[in-house]
N, C-alpha and C positions, 0 to 999 in steps of 0.2 A: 710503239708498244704501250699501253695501256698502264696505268699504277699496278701492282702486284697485291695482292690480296692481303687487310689489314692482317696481322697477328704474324703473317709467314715469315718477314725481312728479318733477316741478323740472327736470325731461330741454330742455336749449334748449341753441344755438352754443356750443361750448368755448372758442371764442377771442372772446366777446361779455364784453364790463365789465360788472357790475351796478349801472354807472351808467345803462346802456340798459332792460336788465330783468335784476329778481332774481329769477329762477327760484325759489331756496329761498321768498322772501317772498310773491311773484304766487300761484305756483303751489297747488295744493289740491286736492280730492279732485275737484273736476268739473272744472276745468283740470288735465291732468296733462301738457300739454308744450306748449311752445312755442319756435318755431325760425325765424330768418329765411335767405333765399337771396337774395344779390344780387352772386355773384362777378364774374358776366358785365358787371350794370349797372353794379357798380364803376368796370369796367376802362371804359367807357364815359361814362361820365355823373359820376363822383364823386359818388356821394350818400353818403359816409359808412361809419358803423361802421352794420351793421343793427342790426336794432331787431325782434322783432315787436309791439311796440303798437302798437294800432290807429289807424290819425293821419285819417282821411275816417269809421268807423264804419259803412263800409262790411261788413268782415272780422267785424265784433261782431253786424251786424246778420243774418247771413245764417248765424254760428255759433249765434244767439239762435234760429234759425224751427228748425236743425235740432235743437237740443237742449238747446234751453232748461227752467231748472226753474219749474216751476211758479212763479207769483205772483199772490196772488189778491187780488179785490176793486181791482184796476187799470185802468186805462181810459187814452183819449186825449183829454187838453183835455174832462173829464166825459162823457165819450162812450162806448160798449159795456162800459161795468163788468161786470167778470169776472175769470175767471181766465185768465190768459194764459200758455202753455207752447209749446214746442217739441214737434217733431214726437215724439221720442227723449226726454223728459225725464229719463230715469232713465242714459241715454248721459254716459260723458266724451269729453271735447273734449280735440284737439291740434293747436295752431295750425302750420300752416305756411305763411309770411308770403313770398311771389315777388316781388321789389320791383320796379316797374315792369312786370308782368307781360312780361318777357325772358323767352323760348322756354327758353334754358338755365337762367335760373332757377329756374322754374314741370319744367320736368324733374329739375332738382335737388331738387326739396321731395316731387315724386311720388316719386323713389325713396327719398329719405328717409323717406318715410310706409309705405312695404310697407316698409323694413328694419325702423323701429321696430315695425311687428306690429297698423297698423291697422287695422280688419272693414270700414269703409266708408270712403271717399273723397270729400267733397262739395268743388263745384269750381264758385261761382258766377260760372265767367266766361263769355261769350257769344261773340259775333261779332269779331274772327274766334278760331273754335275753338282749343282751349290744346290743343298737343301732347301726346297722350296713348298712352304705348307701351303696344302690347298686351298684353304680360309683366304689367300691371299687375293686369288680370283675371285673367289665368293664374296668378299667384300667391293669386289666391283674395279678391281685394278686391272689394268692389261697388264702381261706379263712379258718381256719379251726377253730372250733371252738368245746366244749366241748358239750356231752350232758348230765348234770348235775350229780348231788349225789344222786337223788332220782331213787325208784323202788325196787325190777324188776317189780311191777304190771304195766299193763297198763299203756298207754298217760302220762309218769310219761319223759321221753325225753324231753328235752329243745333245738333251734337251730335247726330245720329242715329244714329250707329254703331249695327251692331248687338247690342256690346258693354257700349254703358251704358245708364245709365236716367236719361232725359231731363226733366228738371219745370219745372212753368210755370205762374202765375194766369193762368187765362182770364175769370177775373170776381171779385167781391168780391161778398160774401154778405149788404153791410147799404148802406143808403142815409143820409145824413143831409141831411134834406130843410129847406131853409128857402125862405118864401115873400116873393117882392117883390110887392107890392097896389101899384098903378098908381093913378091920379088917378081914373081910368074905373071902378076898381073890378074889375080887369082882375085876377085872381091868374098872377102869374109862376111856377112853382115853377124851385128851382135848389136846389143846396148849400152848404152851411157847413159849419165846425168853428168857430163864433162861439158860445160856451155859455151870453152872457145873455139874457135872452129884451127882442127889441125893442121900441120903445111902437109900441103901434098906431092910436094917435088922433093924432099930430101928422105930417103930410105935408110931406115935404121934397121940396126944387127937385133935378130931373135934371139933369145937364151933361154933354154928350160932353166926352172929352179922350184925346190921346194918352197911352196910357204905355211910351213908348220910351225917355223921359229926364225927368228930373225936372223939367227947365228948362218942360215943358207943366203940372205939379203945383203951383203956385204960389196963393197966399192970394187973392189980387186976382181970382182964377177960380174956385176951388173949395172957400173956403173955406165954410162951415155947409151945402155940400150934397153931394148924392149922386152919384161919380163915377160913368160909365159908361163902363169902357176898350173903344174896339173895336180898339185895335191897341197892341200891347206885348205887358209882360210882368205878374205880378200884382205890383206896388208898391202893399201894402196900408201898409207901416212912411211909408212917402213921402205917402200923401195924408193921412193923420194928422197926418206933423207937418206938412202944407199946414192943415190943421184942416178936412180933409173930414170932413162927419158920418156917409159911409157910400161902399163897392167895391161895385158892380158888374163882376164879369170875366167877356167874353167868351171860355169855353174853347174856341182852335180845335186845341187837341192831341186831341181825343179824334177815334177812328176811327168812331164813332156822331154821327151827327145831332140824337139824343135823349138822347147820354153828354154827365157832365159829372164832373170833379173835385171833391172837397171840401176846400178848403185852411183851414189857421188862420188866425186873423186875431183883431184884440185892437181892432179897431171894427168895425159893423156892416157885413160883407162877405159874398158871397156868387158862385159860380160858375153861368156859365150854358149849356145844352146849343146847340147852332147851333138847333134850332126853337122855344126858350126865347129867346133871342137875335131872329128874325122877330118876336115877339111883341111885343116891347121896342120894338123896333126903329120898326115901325108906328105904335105908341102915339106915341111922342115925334114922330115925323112928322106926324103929324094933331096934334098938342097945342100952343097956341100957349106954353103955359107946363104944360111934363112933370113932375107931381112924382108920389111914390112915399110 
């Protein structure tokens, strides 16, 4: 990568402490600014002297897909080993931080960004749409912006204008498939991100249970077997320390019948699609004693 154009390096708020961030220190040839806006939510909310560090990893995460540098031979929890880059990897990055996403704050950082002389503008905010003046274009900036978390049904898109360029996953490219083998001999498939491989000659006891609250996760019910949440949330850290030997989670976030998530998990757990789920379901119903 080339030097970074004179005047841009260590460029953040004039009237910010480097007790917040130190520009000179932070700053480097692939970060060459960063700036936060929060005069509006000040006057509002008192939240302080800004800041832009990133405090949710939200702002890191979404500067990382657009421009991130290369890092190879990485993966998730031993998973898709490769190399992992942003879209732009040879692109510098300039943050500009809108605190509490306030209409005049998020305005204040867009014009900050055409004065300082940036070529593109990415803007991961969704529904409802972030004030975007149309000068922004016209001053020769690409705009791009998100189209939300919601769908796939219908008009469920945010950010159409005809002015910017609108991006979105409509799918993920790999599967991480792990199998639950029923008593019957019945194979489950679902997901993981559980990276040791399980035994497959010792069969463990099924048990429904809530997981709305912990107060249903408890030793005296679940402990040496294999939860099956059909209602909650995934409390995978909670049936461990219950000394469950293994999650079952019913996913009812996905918009597919045959979708499921893949979550982490640090004991044998694993996610299951709604027709993955009938199949479970069934089983333990006919089974005087359900194990897996």
């Amino acid at each position: 990568m080339v030097s970074a154009p004179s005047g841009r390096v260590g460029r953040a708020s004039a009237s910010m402490p480097t007790t917040y961030f130190n520009a000179s220190l932070l700053c480097n040839n692939k970060l060459v600014g960063a700036r936060a806006f929060d005069a509006a939510t000040k006057a509002m909310v008192g939240c302080g002297v800004p800041s832009p560090r990133d405090r949710s990893g939200h702002g890191t995460h979404v500067a990382s897909t657009a421009a991130g540098s290369e890092v190879c031979n990485t993966g998730m929890l031993e998973f898709a080993r490769g190399t992992a880059r942003g879209i732009a990897p040879k692109a510098r990055i300039a943050m500009y931080k809108a605190y509490e996403l306030r209409s005049a704050s998020i305005v204040a950082a867009i014009d900050a960004a055409v004065k300082d002389g940036v070529d593109i503008l990415s803007m991961s905010i969704g529904d409802p749409p972030p004030p975007l003046p149309f000068h922004t274009v016209r001053a020769g900036v690409l705009v791009v912006l998100s189209g939300g978390n919601e769908g796939p049904k219908e008009s469920t898109v945010v950010n159409v204008a005809p002015w910017m360029t609108t991006v979105g996953a409509a799918t993920v490219d790999r599967l991480f498939p792990a199998n639950l083998i029923l008593g019957d001999g019945t194979v489950v498939q679902g997901q993981s991100l559980y990276a040791v491989k399980a035994n497959r000659t010792t069969m463990t006891p099924l048990v429904y249970s809530r997981c709305t609250s912990d107060k249903y996760l408890v030793p005296d019910k679940i402990k040496g077997k294999i939860v099956v949440c059909t209602v909650g949330t995934y409390r995978v850290q909670e049936v461990m320390n219950a000394g469950g030997s293994g999650l079952v989670y019913m996913d009812t976030t996905s918009q597919s019948r045959d979708g499921s998530r893949a979550l982490p998990a640090n004991i044998s757990a694993l996610t299951l699609s709604h027709t993955a789920r009938e199949r479970l379901m069934a089983y333990m119903a006919s089974s005087p004693y359900p194990v897996a």
